[in-house]
C-alpha angles and dihedrals in degrees: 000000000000097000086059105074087046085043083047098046091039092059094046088052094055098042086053091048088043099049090041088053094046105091103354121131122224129184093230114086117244128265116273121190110166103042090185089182091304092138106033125138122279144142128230132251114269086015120149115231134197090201098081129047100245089054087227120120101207120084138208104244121257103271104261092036105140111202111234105280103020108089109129113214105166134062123297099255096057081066104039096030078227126096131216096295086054092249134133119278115239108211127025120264101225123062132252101248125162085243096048091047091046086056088045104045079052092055095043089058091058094044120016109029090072091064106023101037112242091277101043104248092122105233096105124141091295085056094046105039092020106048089218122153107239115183113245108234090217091063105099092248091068092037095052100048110108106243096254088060091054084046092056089041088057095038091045112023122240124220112328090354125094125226121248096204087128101045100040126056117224090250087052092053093045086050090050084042088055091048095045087053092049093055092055101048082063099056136045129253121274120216118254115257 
């Protein structure tokens, strides 16, 4: 009984430190045992220097430098949707697998539904709240594009659409591509209004 009441007062006196500590400011700067590169030296963005000639701190990367991320590892036109000659690609350069046209029917459902309506037909929420005209892929000019053309018109944007070069990968807008073209293998062609 008689280690409660300094059990007791003990707890109290480290509730109250702890509660005064939680919070409080303090002009020292705290303790900090393990640095890990935390305070190294570094300039910032836009800084002048008087270390380099031109007195400015940021560099041009060394030549070859790939940014993260950027590396290309396949052929020109899975980047471009154009070959050598600068012309459209025909046929997409990735395959239609189940897993490629999963991806892309997933990626279809962030981008592209609002606009084109889950199942193309362009008359998605933009159509219906916006009143904005969105071309049908079953009409035989979307039918018709090579797929390279359809890949620079997602990269790029085409009239009133803006182009999703930045949010979507190139793999992403083959696989959206691959979707698109399955959807229309399963329904017919729609006259072009």
């Amino acid at each position: 009984m008689r280690r409660l009441p300094k059990l007791a007062l003990l707890a109290v006196a480290a509730l109250t430190l702890t509660g005064c500590m939680r919070g409080c400011t303090s002009p020292r700067p705290p303790i900090h045992i393990n640095p890990n590169m935390d305070y190294q030296p570094r300039v910032n963005a836009q800084a002048e220097s008087d270390f380099f000639y031109d007195g400015r701190a940021m560099r041009m990367p060394i030549p070859g430098t790939v940014a993260r991320g950027e590396l290309r590892t396949e052929p020109p036109h899975f980047y471009t949707g154009r070959d050598e000659n600068g012309e459209f690609i025909a046929i997409s350069p990735v395959g239609a697998t189940e897993e490629v046209l999963a991806h892309g029917l997933h990626m279809y459902t962030i981008y592209c539904q609002p606009c084109h309506e889950k199942r193309g037909t362009g008359k998605g929420i933009m159509y219906e709240y916006g009143n904005v005209p969105v071309p049908s892929f079953y009409a035989d000019t979307a039918r018709d594009y090579p797929d390279g053309e359809v890949f620079d018109i997602v990269t790029n944007g085409k009239g009133l659409m803006q182009g999703y070069g930045y949010p979507l990968a190139p793999a992403d807008r083959w696989a959206v591509i691959a979707h698109v073209r399955q959807m229309q293998a399963e329904r017919p062609r729609e006259a072009t209004p």
